[in-house]
VMD Tcl script that builds the backbone (N, CA, C; Angstrom):
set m [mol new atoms 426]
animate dup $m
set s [atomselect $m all]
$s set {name element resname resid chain x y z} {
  {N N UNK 1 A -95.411 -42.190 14.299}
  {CA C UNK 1 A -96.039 -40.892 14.104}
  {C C UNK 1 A -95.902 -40.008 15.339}
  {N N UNK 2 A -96.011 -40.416 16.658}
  {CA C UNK 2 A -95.721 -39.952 17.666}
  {C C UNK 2 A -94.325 -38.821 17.853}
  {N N UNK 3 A -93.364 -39.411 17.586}
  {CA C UNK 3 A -92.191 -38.952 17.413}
  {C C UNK 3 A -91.556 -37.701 16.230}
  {N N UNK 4 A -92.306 -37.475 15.167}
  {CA C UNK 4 A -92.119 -37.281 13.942}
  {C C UNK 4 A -91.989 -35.448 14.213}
  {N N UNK 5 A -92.768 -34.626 15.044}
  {CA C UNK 5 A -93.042 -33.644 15.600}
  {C C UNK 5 A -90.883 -33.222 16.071}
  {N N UNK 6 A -90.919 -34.261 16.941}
  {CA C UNK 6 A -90.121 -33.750 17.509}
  {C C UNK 6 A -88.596 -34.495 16.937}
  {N N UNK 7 A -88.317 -35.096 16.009}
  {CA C UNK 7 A -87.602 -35.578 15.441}
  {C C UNK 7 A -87.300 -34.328 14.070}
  {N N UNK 8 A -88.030 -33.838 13.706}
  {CA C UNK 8 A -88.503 -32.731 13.061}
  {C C UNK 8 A -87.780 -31.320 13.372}
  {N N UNK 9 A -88.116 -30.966 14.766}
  {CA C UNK 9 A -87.872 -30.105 15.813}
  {C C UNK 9 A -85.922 -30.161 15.785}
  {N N UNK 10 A -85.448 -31.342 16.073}
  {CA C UNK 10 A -84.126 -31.280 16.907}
  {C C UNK 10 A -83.217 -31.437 15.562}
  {N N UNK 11 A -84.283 -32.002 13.926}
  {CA C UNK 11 A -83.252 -31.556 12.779}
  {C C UNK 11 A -83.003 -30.466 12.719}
  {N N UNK 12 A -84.226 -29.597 12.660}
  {CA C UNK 12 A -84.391 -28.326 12.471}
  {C C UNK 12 A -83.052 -27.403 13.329}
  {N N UNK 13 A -82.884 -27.335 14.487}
  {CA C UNK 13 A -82.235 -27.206 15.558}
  {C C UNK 13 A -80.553 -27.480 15.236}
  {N N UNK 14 A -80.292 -28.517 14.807}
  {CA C UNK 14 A -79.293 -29.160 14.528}
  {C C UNK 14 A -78.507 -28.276 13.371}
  {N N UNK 15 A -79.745 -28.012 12.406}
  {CA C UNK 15 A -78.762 -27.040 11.243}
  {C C UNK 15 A -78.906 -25.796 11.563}
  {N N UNK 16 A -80.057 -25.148 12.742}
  {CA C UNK 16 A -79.570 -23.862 13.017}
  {C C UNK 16 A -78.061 -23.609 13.694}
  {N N UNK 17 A -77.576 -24.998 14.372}
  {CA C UNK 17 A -76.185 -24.941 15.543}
  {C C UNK 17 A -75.226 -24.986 13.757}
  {N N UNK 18 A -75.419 -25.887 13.104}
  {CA C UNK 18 A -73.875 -25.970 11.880}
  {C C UNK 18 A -74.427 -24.739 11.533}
  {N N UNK 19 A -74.744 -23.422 11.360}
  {CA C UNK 19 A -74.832 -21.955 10.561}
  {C C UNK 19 A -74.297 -21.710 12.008}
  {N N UNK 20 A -74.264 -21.747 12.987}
  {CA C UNK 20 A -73.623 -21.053 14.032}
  {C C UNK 20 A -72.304 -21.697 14.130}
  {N N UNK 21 A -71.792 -22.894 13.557}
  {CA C UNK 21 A -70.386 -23.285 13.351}
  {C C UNK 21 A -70.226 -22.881 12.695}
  {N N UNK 22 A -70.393 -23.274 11.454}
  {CA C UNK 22 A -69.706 -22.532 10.002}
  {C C UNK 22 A -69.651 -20.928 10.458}
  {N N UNK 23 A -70.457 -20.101 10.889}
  {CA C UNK 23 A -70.244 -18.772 10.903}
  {C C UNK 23 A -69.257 -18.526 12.219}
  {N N UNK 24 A -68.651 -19.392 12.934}
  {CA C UNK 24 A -67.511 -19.537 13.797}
  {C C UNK 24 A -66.205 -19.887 12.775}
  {N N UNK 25 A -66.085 -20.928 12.164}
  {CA C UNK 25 A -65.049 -21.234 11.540}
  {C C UNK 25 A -64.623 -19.931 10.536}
  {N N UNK 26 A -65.544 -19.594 9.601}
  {CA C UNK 26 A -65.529 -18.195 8.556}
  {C C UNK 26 A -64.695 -17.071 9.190}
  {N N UNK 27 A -65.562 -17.079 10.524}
  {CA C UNK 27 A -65.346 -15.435 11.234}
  {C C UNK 27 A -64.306 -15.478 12.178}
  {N N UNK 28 A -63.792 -16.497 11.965}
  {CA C UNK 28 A -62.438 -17.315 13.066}
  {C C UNK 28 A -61.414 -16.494 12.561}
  {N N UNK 29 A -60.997 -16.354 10.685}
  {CA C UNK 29 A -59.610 -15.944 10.423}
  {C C UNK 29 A -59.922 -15.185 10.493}
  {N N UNK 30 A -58.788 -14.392 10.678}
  {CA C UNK 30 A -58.301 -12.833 10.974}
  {C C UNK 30 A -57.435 -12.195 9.954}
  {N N UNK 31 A -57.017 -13.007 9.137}
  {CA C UNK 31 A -55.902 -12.715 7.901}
  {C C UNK 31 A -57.114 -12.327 6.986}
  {N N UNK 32 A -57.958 -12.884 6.620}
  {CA C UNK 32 A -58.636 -13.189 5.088}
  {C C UNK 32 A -59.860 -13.338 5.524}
  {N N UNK 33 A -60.539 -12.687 6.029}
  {CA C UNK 33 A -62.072 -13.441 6.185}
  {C C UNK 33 A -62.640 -13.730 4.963}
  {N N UNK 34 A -63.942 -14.632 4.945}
  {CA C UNK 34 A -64.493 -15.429 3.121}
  {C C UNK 34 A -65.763 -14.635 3.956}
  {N N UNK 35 A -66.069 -14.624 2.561}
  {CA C UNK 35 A -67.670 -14.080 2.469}
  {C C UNK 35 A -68.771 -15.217 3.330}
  {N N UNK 36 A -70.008 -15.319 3.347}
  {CA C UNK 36 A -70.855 -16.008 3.806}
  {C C UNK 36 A -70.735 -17.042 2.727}
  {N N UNK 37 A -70.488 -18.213 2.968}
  {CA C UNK 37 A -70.404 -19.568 2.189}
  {C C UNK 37 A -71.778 -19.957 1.601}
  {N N UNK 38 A -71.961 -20.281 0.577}
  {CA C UNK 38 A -73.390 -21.150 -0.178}
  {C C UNK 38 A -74.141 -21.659 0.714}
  {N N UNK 39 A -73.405 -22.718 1.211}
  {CA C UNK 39 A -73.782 -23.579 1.441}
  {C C UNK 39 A -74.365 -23.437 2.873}
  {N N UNK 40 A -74.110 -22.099 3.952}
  {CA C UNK 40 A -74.464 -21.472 4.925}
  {C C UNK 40 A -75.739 -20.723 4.562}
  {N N UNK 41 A -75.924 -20.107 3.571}
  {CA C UNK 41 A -77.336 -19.373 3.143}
  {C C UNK 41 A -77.889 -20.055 2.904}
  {N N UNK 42 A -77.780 -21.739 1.960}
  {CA C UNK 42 A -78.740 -22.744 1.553}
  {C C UNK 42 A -78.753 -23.834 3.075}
  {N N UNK 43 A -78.220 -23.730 3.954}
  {CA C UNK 43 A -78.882 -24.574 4.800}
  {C C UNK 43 A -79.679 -23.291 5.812}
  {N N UNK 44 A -79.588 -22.066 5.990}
  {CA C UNK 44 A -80.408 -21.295 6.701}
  {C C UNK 44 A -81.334 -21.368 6.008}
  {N N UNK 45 A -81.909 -21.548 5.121}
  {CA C UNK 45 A -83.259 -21.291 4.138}
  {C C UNK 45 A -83.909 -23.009 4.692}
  {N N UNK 46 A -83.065 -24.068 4.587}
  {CA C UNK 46 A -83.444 -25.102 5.141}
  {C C UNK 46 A -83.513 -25.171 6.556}
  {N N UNK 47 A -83.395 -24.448 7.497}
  {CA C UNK 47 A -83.394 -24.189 8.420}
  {C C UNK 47 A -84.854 -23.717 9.012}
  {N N UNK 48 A -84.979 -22.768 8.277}
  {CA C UNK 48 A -86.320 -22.252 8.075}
  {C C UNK 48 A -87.720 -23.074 7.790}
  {N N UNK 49 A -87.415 -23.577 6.546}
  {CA C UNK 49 A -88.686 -24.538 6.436}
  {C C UNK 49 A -88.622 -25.589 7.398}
  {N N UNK 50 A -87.004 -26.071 7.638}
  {CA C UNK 50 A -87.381 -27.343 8.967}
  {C C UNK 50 A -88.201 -26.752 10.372}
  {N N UNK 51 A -87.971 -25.369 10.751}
  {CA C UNK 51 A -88.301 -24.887 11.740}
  {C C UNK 51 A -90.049 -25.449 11.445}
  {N N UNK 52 A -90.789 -24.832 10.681}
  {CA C UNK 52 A -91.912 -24.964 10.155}
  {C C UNK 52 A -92.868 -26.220 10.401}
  {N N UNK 53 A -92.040 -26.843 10.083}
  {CA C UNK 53 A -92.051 -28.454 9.698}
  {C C UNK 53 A -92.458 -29.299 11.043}
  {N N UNK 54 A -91.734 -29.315 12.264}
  {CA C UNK 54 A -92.585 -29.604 13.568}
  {C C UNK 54 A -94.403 -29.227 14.104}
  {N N UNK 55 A -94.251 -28.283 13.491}
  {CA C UNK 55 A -95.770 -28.112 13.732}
  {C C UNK 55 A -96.837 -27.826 12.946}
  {N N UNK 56 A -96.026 -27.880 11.877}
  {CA C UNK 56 A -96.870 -28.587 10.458}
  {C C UNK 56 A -97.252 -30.271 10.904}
  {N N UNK 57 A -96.277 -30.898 11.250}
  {CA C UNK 57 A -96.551 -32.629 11.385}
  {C C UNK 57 A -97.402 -32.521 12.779}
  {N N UNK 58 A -97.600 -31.738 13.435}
  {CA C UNK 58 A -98.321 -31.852 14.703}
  {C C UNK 58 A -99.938 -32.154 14.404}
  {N N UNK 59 A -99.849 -30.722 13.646}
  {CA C UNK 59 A -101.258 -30.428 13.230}
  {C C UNK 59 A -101.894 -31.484 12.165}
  {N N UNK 60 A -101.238 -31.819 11.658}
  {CA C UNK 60 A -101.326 -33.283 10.386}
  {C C UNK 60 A -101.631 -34.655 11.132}
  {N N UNK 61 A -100.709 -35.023 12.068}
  {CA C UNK 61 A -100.829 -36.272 12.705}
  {C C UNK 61 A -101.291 -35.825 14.384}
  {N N UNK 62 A -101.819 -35.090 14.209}
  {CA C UNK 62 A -102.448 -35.228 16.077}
  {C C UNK 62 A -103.220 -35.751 16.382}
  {N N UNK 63 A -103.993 -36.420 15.363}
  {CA C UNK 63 A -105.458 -37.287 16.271}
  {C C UNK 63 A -104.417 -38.877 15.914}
  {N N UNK 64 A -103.196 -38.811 15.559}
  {CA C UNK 64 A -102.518 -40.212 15.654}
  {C C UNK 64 A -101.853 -40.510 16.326}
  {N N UNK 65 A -101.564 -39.370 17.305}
  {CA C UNK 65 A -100.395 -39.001 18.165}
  {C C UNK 65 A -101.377 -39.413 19.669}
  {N N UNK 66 A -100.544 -39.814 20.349}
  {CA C UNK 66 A -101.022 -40.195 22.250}
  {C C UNK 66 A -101.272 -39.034 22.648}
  {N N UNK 67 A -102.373 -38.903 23.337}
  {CA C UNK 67 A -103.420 -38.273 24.410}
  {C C UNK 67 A -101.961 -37.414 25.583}
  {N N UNK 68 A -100.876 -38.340 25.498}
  {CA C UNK 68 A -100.171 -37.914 26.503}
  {C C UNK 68 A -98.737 -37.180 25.700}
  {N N UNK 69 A -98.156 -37.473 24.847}
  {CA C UNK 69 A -97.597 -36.881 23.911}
  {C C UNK 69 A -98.474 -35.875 23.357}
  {N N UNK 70 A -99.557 -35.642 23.143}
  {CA C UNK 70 A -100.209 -34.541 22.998}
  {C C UNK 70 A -100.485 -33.120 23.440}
  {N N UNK 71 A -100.427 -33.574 24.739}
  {CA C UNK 71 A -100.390 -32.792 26.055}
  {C C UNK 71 A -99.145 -32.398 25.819}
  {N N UNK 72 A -97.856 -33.387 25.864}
  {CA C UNK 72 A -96.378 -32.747 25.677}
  {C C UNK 72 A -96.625 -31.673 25.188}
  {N N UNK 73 A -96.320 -32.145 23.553}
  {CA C UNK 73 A -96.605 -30.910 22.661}
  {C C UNK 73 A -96.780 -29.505 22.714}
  {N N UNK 74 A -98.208 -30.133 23.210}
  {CA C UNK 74 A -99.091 -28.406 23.577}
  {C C UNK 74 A -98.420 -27.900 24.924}
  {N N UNK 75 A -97.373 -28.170 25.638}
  {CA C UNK 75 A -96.802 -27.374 26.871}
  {C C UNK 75 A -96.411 -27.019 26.443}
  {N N UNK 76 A -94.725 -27.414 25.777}
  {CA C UNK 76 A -93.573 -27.259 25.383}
  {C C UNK 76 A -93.241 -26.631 23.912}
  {N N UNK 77 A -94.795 -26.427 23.230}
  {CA C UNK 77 A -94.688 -25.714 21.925}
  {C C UNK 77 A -94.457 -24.290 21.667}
  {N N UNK 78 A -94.759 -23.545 22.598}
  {CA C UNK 78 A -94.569 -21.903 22.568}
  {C C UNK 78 A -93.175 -22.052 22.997}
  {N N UNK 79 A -92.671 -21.912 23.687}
  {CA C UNK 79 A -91.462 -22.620 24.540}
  {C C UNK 79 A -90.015 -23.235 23.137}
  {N N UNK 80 A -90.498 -24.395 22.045}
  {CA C UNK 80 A -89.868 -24.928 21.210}
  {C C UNK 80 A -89.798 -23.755 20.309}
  {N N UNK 81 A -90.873 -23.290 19.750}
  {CA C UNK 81 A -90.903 -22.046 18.817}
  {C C UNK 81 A -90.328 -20.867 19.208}
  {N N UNK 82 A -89.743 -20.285 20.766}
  {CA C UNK 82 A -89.442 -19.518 20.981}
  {C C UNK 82 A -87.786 -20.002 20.903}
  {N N UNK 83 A -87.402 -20.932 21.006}
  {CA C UNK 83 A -86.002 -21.540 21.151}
  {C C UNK 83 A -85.456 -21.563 19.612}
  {N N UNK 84 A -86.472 -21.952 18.623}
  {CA C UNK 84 A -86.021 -22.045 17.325}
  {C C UNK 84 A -85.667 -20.565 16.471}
  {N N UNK 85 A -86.937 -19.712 16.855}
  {CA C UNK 85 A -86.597 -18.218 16.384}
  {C C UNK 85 A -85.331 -17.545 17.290}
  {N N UNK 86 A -85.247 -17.879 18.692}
  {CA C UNK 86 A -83.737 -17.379 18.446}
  {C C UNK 86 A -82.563 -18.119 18.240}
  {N N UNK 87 A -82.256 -19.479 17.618}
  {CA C UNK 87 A -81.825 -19.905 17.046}
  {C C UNK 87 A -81.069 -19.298 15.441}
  {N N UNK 88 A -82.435 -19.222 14.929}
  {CA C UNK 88 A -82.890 -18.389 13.880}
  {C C UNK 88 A -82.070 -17.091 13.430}
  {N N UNK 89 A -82.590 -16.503 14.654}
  {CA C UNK 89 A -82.378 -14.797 14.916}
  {C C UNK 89 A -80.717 -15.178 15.057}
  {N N UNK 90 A -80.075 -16.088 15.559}
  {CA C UNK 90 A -78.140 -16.308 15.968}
  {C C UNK 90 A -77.850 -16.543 14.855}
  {N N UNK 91 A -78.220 -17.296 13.630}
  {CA C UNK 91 A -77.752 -17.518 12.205}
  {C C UNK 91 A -77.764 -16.104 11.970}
  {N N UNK 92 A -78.931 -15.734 11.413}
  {CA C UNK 92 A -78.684 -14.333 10.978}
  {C C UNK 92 A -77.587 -13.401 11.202}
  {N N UNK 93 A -77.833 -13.379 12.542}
  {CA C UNK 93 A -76.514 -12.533 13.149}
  {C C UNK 93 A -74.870 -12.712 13.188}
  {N N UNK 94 A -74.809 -14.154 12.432}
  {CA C UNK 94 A -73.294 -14.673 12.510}
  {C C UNK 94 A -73.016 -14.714 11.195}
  {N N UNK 95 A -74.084 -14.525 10.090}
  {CA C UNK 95 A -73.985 -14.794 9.002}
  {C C UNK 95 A -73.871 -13.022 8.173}
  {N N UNK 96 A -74.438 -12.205 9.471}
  {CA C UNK 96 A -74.173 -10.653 9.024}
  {C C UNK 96 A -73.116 -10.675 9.618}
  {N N UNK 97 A -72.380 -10.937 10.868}
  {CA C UNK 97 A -71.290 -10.973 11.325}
  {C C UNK 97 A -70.274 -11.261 10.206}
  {N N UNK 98 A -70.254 -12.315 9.205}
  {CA C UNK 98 A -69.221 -13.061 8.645}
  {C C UNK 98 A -69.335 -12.028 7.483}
  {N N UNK 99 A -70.390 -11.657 6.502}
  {CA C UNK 99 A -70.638 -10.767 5.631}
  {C C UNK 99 A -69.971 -9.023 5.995}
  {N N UNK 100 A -70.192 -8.523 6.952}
  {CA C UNK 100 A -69.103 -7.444 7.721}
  {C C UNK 100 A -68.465 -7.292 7.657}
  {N N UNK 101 A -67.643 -8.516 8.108}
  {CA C UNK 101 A -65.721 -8.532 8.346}
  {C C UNK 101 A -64.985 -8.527 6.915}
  {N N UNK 102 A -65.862 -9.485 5.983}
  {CA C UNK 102 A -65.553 -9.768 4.634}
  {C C UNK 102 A -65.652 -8.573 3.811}
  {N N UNK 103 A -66.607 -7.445 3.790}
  {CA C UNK 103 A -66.872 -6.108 3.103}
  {C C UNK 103 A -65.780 -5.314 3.747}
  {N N UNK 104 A -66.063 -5.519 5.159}
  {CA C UNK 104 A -64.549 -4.140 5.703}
  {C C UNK 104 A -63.090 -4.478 4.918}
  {N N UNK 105 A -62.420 -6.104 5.152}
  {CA C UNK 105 A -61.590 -7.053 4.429}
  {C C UNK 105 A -61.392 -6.526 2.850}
  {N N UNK 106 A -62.492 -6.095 2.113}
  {CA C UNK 106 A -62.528 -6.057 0.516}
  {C C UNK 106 A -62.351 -4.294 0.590}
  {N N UNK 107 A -62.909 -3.939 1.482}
  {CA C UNK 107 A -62.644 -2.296 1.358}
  {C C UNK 107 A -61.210 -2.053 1.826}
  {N N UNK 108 A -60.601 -2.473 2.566}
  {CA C UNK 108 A -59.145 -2.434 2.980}
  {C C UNK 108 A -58.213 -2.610 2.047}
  {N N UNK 109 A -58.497 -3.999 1.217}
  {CA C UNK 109 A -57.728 -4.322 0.185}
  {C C UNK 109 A -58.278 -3.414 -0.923}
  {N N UNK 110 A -59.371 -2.918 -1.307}
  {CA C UNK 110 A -59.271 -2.473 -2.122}
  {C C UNK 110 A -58.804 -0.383 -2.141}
  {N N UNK 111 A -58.554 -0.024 -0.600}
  {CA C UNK 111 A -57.669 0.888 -0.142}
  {C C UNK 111 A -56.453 1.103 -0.559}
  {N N UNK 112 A -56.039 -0.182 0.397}
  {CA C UNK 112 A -54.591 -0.502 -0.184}
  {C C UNK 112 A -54.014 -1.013 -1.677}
  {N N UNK 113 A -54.610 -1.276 -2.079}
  {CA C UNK 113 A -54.529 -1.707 -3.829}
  {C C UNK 113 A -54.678 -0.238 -4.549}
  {N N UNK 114 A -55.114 0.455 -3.972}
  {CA C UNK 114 A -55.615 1.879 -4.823}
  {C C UNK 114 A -54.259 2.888 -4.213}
  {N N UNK 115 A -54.420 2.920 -3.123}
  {CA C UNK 115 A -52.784 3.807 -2.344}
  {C C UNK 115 A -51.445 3.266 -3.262}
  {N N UNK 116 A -51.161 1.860 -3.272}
  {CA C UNK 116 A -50.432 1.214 -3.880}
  {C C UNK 116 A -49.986 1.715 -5.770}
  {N N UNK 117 A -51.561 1.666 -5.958}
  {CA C UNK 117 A -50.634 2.191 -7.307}
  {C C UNK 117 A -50.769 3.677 -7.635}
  {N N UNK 118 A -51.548 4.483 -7.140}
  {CA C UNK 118 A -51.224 5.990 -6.618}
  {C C UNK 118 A -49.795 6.262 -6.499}
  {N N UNK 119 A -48.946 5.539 -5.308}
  {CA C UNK 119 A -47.991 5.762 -5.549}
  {C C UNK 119 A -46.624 5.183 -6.920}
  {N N UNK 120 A -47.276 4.303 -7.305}
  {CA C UNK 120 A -46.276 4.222 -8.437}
  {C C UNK 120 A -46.823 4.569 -9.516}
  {N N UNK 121 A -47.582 5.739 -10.147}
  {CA C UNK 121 A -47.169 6.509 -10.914}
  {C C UNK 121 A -47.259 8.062 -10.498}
  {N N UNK 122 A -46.539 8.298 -12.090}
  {CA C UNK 122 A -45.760 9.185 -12.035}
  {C C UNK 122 A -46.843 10.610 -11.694}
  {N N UNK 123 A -45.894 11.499 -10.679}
  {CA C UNK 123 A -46.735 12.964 -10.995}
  {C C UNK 123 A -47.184 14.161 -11.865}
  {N N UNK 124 A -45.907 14.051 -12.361}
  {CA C UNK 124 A -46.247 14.846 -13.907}
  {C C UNK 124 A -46.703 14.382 -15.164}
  {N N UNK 125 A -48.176 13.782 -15.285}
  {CA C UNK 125 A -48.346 13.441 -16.331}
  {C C UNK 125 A -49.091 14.667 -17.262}
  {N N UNK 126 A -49.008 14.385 -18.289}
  {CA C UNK 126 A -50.061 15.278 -19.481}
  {C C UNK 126 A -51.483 15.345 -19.186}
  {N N UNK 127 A -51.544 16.777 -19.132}
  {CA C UNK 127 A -52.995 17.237 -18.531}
  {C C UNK 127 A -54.077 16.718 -20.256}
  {N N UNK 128 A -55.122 16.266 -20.192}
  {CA C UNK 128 A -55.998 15.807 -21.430}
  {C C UNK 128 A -57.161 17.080 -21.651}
  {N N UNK 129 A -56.901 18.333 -20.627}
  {CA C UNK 129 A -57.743 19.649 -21.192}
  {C C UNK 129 A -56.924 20.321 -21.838}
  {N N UNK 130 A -57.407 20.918 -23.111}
  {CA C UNK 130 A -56.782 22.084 -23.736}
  {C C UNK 130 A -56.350 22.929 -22.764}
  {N N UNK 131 A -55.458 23.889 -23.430}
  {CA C UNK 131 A -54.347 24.957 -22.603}
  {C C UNK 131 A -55.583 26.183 -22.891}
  {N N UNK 132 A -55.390 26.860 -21.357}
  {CA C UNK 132 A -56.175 27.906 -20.785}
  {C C UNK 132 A -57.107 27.051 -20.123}
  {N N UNK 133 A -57.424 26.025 -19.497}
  {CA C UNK 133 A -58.387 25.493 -19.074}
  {C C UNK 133 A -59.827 25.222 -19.511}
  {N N UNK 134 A -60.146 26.162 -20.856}
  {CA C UNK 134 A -61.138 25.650 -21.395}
  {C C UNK 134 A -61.774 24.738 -21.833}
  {N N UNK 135 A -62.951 24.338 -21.901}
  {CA C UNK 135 A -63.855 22.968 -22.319}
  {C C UNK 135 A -64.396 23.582 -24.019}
  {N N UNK 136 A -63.622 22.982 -24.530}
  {CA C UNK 136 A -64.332 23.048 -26.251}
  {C C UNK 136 A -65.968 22.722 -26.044}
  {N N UNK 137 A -66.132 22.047 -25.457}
  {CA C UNK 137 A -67.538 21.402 -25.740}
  {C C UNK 137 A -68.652 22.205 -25.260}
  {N N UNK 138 A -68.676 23.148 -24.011}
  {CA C UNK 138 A -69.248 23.870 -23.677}
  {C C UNK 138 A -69.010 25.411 -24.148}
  {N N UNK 139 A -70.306 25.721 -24.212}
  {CA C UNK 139 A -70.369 27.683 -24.771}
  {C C UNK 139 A -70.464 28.434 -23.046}
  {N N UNK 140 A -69.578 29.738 -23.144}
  {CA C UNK 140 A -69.541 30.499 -22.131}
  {C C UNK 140 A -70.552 31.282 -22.683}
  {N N UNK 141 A -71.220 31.472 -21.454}
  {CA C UNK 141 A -72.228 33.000 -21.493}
  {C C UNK 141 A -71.278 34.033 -20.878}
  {N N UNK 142 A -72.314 35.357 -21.149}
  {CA C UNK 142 A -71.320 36.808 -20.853}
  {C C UNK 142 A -72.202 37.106 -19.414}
}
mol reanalyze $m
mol bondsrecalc $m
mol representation Tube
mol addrep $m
C-alpha cells in the first residue's frame, strides 16, 4: 500500500511521455502528415484519470501508509502535480501540433486537387442563364 501512490504517479507519467512520442513520430513526416491517431486521444484521456489516480490512492490509503512515506508524499505532492499538468499541458500541445500540420496538409491537397482540375476543363462552356442575363424566377421592380 505504501508504494501504490507513487507507482500510480510514474504510470501516469509514462503515458503522458508515449503522447509525446507518438506526437514525435506523427509530426516527424514531412511528405504526409496523419491526423492525431486514436489511440493518442484514448491514451491522453487515460492519462488524465491516471494523473488523478496518485492522489486519489493517497487520500484512500494514508492512515496505511508509513509516518515517513507520508511525510514524502506531502513534500513532493505540489511539486508531482505540478510536473504532471505540464506533462499534460506537452500532450496537448503535440497533439494540436500533429492536428495543424495535418489540416494545413488537407488544405494544400485539397488546393491543389481543385487548381488541378480547374485547369483541365474546358473554358468555353454553356452558360445555364437564359440569354440577356435574366433570372425567370425573379420579378423586376420599376
Amino acid at each position: 500500500m505504501t508504494l501504490i501512490p507513487l507507482i500510480l504517479w510514474l504510470i501516469a507519467a509514462a503515458c503522458c511521455i508515449a503522447i509525446i512520442i507518438l506526437a514525435r513520430h506523427y509530426a516527424g513526416t514531412k511528405e504526409e502528415p496523419k491526423p492525431v491517431a486514436k489511440s493518442a486521444i484514448a491514451l491522453h484521456f487515460v492519462s488524465l484519470v491516471l494523473a488523478m489516480a496518485p492522489y486519489v490512492a493517497f487520500i484512500i490509503y494514508r492512515h496505511d501508509i508509513s509516518a515517513a512515506m507520508r511525510t514524502w508524499y506531502t513534500k513532493v505532492g505540489w511539486v508531482s502535480g505540478a510536473v504532471l499538468v505540464a506533462l499534460i499541458a506537452w500532450d496537448l500541445w503535440a497533439m494540436y501540433r500533429i492536428a495543424s500540420k495535418a489540416a494545413e496538409d488537407q488544405a494544400r491537397r485539397a488546393k491543389q486537387h481543385a487548381e488541378q482540375h480547374a485547369d483541365a476543363q474546358p473554358s468555353s462552356q454553356p452558360s445555364s442563364q437564359p440569354a440577356g442575363g435574366e433570372n425567370p424566377g425573379r420579378s423586376q421592380s420599376l
